[in-house]
C-alpha positions as a Markdown table, in Angstrom:
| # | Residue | x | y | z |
|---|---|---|---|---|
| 1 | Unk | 0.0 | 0.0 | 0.0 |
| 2 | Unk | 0.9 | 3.6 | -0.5 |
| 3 | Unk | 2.4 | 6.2 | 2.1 |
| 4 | Unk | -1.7 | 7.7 | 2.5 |
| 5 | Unk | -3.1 | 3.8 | 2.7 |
| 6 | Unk | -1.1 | 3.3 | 5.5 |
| 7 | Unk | -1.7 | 5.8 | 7.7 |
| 8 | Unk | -5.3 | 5.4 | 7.3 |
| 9 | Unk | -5.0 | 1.6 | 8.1 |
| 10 | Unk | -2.4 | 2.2 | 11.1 |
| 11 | Unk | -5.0 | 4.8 | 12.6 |
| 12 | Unk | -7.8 | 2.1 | 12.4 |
| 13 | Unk | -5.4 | -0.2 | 13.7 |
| 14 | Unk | -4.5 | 1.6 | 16.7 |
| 15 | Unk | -7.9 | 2.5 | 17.3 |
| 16 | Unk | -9.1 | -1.1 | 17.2 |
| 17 | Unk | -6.3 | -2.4 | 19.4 |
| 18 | Unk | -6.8 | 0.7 | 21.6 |
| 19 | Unk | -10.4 | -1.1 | 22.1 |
| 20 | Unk | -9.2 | -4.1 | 22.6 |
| 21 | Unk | -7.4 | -2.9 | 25.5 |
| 22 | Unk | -10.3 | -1.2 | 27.3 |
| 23 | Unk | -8.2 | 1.8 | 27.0 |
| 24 | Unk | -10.5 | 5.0 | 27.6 |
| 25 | Unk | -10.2 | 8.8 | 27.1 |
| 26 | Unk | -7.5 | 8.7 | 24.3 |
| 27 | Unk | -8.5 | 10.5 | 21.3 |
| 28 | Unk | -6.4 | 10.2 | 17.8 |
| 29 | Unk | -5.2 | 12.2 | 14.8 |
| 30 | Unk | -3.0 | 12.6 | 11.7 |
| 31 | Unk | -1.0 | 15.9 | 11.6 |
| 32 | Unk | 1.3 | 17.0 | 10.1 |
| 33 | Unk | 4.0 | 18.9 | 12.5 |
| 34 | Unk | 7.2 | 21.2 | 12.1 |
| 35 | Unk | 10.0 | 19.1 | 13.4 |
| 36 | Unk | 13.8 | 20.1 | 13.5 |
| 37 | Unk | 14.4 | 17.5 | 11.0 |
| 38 | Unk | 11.6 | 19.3 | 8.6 |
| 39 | Unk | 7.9 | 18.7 | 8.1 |
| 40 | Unk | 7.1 | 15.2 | 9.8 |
| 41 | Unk | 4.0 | 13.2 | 9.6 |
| 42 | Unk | 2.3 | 11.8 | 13.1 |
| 43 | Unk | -0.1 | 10.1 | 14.5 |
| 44 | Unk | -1.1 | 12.1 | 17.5 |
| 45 | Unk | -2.8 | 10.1 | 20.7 |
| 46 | Unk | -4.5 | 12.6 | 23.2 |
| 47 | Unk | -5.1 | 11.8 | 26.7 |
| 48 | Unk | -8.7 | 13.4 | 27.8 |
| 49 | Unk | -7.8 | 17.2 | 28.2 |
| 50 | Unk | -4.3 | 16.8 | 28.9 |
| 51 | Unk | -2.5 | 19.5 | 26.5 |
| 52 | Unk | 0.5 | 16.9 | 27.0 |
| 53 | Unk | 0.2 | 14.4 | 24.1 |
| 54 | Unk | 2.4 | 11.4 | 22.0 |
| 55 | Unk | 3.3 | 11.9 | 18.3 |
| 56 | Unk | 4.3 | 8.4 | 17.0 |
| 57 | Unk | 6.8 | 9.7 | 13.4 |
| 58 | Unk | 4.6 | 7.4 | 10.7 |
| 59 | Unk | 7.0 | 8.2 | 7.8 |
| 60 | Unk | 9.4 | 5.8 | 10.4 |
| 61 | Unk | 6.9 | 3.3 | 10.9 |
| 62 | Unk | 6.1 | 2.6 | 7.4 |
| 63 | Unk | 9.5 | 2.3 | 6.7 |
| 64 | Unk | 9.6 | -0.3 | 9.2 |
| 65 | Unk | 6.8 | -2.4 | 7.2 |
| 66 | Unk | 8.2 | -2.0 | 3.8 |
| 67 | Unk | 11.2 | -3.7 | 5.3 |
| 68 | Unk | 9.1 | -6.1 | 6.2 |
| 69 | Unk | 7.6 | -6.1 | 9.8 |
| 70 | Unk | 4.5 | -7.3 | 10.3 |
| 71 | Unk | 2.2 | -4.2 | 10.8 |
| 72 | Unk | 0.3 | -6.0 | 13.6 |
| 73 | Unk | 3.7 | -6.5 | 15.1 |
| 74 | Unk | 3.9 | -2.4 | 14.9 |
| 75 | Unk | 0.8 | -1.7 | 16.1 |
| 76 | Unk | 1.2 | -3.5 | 18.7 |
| 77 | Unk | 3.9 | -1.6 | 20.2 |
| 78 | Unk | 3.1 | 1.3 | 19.6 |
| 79 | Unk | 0.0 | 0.6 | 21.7 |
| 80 | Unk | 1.9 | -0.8 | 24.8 |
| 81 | Unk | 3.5 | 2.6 | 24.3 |
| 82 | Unk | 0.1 | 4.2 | 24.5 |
| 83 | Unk | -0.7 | 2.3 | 27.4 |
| 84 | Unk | 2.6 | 2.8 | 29.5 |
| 85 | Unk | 2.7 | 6.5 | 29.1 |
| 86 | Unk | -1.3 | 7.5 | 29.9 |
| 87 | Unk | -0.6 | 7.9 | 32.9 |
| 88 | Unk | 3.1 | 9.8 | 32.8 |
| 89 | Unk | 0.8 | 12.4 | 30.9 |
| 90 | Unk | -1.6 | 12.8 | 33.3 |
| 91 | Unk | 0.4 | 12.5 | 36.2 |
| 92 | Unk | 3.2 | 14.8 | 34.7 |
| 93 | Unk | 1.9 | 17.2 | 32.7 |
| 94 | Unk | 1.4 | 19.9 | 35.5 |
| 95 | Unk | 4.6 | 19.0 | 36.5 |
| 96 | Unk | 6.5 | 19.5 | 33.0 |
| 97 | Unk | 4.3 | 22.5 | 32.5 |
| 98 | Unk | 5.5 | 24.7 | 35.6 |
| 99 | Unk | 8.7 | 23.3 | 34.9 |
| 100 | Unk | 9.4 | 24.7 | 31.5 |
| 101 | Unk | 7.6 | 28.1 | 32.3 |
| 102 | Unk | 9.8 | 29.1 | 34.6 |
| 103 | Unk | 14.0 | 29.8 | 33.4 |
| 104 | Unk | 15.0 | 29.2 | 36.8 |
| 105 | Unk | 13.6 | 26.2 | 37.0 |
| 106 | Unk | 15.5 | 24.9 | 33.8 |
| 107 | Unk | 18.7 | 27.0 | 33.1 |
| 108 | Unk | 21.0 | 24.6 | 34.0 |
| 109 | Unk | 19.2 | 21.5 | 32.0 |
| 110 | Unk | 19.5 | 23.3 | 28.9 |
| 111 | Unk | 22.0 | 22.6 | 25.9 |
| 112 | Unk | 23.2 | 23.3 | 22.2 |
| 113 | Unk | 21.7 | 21.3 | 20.2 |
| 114 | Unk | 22.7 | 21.0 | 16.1 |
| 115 | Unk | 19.9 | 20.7 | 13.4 |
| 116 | Unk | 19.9 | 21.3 | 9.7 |
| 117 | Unk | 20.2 | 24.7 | 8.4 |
| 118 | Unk | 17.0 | 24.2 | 6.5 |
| 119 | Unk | 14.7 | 23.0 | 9.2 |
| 120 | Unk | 11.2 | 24.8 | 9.2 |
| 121 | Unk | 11.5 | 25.6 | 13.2 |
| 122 | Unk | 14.2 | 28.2 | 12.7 |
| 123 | Unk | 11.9 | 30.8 | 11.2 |
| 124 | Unk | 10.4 | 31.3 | 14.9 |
| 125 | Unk | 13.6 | 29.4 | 17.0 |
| 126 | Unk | 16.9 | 31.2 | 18.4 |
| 127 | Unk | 19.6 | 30.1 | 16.5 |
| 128 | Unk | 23.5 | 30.3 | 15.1 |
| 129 | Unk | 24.2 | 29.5 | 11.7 |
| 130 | Unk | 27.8 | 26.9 | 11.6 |
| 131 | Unk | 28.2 | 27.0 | 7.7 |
| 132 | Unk | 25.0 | 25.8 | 7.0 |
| 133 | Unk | 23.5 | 24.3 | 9.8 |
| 134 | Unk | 21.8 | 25.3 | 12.9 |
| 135 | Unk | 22.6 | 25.7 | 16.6 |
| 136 | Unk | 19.5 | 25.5 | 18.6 |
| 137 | Unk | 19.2 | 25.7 | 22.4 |
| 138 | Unk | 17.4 | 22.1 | 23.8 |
| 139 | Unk | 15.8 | 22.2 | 27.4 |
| 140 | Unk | 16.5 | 18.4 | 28.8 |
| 141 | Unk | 13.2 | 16.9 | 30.5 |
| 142 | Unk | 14.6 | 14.7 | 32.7 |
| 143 | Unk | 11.6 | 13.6 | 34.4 |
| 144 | Unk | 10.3 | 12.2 | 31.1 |
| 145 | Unk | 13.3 | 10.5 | 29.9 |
| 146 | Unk | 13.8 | 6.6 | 30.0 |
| 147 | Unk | 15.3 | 4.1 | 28.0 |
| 148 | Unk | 13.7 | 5.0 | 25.1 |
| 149 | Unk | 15.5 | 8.3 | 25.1 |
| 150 | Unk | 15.6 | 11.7 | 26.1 |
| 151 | Unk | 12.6 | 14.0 | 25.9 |
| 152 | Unk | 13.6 | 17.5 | 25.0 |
| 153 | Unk | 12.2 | 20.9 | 24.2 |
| 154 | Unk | 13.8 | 23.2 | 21.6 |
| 155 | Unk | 13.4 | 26.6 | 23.0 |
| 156 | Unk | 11.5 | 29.0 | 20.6 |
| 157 | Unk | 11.2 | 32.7 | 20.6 |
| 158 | Unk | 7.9 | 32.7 | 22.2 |
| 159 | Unk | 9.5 | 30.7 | 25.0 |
| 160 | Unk | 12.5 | 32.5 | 25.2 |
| 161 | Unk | 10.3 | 35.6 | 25.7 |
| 162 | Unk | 8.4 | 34.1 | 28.4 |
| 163 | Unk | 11.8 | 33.7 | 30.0 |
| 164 | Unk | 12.0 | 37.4 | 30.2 |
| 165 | Unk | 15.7 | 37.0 | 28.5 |
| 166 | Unk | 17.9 | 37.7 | 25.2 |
| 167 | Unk | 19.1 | 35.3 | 23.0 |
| 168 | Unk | 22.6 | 36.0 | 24.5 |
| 169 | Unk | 22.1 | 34.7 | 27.8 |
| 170 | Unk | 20.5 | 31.8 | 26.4 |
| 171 | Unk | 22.8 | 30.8 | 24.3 |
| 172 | Unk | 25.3 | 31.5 | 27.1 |
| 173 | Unk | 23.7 | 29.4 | 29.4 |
| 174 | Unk | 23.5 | 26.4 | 27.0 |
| 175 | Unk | 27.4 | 26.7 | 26.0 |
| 176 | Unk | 28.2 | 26.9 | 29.9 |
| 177 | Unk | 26.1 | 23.5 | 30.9 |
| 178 | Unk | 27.6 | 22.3 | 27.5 |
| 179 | Unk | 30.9 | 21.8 | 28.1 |
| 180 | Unk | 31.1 | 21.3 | 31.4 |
| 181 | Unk | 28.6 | 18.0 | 31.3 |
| 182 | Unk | 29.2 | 17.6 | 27.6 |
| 183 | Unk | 32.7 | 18.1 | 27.1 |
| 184 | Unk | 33.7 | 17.1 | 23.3 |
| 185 | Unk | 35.2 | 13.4 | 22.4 |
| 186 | Unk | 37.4 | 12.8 | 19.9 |
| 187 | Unk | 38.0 | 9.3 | 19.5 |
| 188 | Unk | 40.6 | 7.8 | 16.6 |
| 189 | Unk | 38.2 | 5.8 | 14.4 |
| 190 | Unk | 40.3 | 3.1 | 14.2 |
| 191 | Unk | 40.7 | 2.7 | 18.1 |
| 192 | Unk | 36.4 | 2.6 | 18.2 |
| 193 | Unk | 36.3 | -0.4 | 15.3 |
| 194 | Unk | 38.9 | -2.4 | 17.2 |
| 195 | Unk | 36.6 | -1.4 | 20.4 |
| 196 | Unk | 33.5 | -2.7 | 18.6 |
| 197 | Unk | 34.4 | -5.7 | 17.2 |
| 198 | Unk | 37.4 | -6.6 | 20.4 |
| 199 | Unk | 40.1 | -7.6 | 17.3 |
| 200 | Unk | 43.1 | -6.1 | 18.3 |
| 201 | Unk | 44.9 | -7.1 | 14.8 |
| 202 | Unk | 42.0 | -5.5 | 12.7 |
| 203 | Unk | 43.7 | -2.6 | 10.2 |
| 204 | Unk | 42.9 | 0.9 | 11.1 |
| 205 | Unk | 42.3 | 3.4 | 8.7 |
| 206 | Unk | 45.3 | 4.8 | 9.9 |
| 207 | Unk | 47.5 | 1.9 | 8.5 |
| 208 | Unk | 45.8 | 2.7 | 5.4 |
| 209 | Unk | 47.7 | 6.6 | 5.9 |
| 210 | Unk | 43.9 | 7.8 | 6.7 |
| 211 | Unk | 43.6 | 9.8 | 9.5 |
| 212 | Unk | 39.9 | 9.6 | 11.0 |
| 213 | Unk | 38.5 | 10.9 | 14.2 |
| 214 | Unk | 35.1 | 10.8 | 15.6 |
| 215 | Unk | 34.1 | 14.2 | 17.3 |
| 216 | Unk | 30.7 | 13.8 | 19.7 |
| 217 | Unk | 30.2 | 14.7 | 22.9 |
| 218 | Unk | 30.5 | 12.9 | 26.4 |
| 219 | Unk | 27.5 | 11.3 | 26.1 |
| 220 | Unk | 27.1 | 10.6 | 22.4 |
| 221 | Unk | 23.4 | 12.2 | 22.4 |
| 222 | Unk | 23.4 | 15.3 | 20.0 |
| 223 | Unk | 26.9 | 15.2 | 19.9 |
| 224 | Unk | 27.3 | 17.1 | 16.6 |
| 225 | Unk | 26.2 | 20.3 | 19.0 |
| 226 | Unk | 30.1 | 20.1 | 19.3 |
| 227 | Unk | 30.4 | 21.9 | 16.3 |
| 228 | Unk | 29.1 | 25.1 | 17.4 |
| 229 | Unk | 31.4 | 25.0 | 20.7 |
| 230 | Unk | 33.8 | 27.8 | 21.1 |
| 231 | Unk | 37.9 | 26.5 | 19.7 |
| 232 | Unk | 36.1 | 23.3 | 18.8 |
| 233 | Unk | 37.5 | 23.7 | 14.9 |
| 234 | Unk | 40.9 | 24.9 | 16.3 |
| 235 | Unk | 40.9 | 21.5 | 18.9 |
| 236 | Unk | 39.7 | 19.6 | 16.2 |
| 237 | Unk | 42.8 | 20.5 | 14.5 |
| 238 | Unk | 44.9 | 19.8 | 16.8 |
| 239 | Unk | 44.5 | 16.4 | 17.3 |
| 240 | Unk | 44.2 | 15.3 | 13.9 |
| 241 | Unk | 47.4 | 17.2 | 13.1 |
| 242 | Unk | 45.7 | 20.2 | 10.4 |
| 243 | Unk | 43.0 | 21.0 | 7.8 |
| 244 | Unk | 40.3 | 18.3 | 7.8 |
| 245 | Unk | 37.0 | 17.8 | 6.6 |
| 246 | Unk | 33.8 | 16.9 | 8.7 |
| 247 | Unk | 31.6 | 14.9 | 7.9 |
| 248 | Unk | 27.5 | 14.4 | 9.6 |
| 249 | Unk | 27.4 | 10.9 | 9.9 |
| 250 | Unk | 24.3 | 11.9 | 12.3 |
| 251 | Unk | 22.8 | 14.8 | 14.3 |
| 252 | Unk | 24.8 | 12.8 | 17.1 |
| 253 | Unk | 28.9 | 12.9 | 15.7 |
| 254 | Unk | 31.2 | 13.8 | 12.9 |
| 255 | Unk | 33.6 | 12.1 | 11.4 |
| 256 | Unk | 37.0 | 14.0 | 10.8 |
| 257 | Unk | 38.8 | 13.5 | 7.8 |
| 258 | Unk | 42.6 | 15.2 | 7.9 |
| 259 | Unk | 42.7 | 16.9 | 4.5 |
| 260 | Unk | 45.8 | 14.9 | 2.4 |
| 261 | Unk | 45.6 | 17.8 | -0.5 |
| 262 | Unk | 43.5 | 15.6 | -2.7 |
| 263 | Unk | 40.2 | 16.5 | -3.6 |
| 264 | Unk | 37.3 | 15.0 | -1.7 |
| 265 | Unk | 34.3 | 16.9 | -1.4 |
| 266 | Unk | 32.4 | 15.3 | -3.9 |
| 267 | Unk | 33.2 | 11.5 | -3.5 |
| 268 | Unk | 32.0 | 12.2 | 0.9 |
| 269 | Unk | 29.4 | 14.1 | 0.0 |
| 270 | Unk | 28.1 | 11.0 | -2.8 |
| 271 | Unk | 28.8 | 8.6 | 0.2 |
| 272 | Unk | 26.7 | 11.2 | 3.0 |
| 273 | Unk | 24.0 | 10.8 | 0.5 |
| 274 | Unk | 24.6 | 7.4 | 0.5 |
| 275 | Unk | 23.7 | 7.1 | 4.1 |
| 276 | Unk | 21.3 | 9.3 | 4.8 |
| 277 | Unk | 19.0 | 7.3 | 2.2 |
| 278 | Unk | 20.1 | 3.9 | 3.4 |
| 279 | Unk | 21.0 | 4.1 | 7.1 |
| 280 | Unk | 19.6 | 6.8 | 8.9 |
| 281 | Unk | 16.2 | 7.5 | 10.1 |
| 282 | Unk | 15.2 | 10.9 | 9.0 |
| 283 | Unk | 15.3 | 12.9 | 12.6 |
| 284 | Unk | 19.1 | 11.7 | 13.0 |
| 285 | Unk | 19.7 | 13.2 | 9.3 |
| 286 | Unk | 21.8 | 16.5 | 9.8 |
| 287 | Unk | 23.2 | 17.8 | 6.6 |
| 288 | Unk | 23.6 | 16.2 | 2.9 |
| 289 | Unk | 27.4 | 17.7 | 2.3 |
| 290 | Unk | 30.6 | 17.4 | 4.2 |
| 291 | Unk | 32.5 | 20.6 | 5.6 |
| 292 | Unk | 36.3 | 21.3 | 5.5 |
| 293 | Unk | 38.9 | 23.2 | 8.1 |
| 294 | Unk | 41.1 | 25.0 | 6.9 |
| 295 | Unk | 43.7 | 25.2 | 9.9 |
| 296 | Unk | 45.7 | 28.3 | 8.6 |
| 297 | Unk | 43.0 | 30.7 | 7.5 |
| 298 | Unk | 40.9 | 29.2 | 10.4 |
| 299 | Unk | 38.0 | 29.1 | 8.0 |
| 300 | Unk | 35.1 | 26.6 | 8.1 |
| 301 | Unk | 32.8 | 26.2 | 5.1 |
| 302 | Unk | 30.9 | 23.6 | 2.6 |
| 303 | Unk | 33.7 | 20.9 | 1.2 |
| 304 | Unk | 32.1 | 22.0 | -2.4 |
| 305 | Unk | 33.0 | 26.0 | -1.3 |
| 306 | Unk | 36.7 | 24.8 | -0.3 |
| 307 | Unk | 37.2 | 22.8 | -3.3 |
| 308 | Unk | 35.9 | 25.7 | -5.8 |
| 309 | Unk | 38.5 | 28.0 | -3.8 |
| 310 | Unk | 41.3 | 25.6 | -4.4 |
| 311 | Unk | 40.4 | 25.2 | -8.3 |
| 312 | Unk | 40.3 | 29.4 | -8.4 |
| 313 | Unk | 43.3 | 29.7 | -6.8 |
| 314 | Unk | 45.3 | 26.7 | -9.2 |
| 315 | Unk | 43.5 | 28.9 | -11.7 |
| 316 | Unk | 44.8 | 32.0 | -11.5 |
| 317 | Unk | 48.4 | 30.4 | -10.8 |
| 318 | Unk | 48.8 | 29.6 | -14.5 |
């Protein structure tokens, strides 16, 4: 079935299995809802009057059942879902509610956050273009995390109004619990293979004369924020020994590329397409091009920008 089949189908799915259940006072939608990642699809479950709701991402979902899981199999949890956070919503939502409408109250849970430089939000969002993406400030709900994930708020304008501040002091505050709970990581690439797979005799990309890094934060959750951290470019550089390109394997790291003089941007940027299509789901999706360092001019732009630069400049030396 087609994209508009399905969600049709899953509703009535979801609503049957809700009435299986006995479950009472939920109420469903479709909507369609500005996400950091860009326009997203949902199925929305309300609980009675509760403002507080669930947004289940059905462009993810039917994903899922073209690869082939059962869609009963998907209903199904998304419905134990349902059922194990009715009464987080009702029992929280007060709770959440004076929580995020006071900055006292949520100053020192709130963080840079990275998202694409094209994503809808910005138009009414605080933000700092890096090149061309995004740094966002994310408020941290820790009282509705679990191991699912973290639940977060980006902080918008209205928000950051309500707060009675400036976008300096927010984006102050963020940077301060930023690095010093989510200092940066940068981890030799080849050291986290060998770490993954426990073979100590497994070749490194640095045998090959590649020099790789990962750069994330502590953590590893929204680690590309890491970017947009004061010297991050200039540390970068530092430990992978000069210019370098970056590249957004995911909202949540880079991968750091020292710059050998050889072109590049094209051939990472084919293979970034490459995985955002066949890897990533689309909220982890950060950019569709690679970035380079230069570690002399101290200038960070698009790989394609550098690599035009370079061509100019070979240009003009004829």
């Amino acid at each position: 079935m087609d994209f508009n089949e399905f969600k049709n189908t899953l509703m009535d799915l979801v609503s049957k299995e809700i009435d299986d259940r006995g479950l009472e006072g939920l109420s469903l939608k479709l909507a369609t809802i500005d996400s950091p990642d860009g326009q997203t699809e949902r199925l929305q479950v309300s609980v009675g009057e509760a403002k507080m709701s669930m947004a289940f991402r059905l462009q993810e979902i039917y994903k899922s059942v073209e690869d082939g899981e059962d869609i009963d199999h998907a209903v199904f949890k998304m419905v134990n879902t349902i059922e194990e956070s009715i009464d987080v919503i009702k029992n929280k939502e007060n709770e959440v509610k004076n929580l995020i409408s006071d900055y006292d109250n949520v100053k020192d849970q709130t963080y840079l956050r990275m998202i694409p430089g094209n994503s809808p939000i910005l138009k009414d969002t605080p933000h700092k273009m890096v090149a061309d993406m995004a740094l966002v400030v994310n408020i941290h709900i820790d009282g509705l995390s679990d191991a699912r994930g973290r639940s977060c708020v980006v902080v918008s304008k209205p928000l950051m109004d309500m707060y009675g501040i400036d976008e300096a002091q927010l984006f102050a505050d963020a940077e301060k619990n930023s690095l010093a709970n989510e200092p940066i990581v940068f981890t030799p690439l080849g050291d986290m293979i060998k770490n993954l797979i426990e073979a100590e005799n497994l070749p490194t990309p640095e045998d090959a004369g590649i020099v790789t890094y990962i750069a994330t934060n502590k953590s590893g959750f929204q680690g590309a924020a890491v970017a947009g951290y004061p010297d991050f470019c200039e540390k970068a550089a530092e430990a992978i020994g000069g210019s370098f390109y970056m590249l957004p394997s995911s909202v949540h790291e880079f991968i750091l590329i020292k710059d050998d003089g050889k072109p590049k941007a094209k051939d990472l940027n084919a293979m970034i397409k490459n995985v955002n299509e066949t890897v990533l789901e689309p909220r982890d999706i950060l950019s569709a091009q690679c970035y380079h360092y230069d570690a002399k001019t101290k200038v960070l732009e698009t790989g394609l920008k550098y690599a035009q630069k370079v061509q100019q400049r070979k240009g003009g030396a004829r």
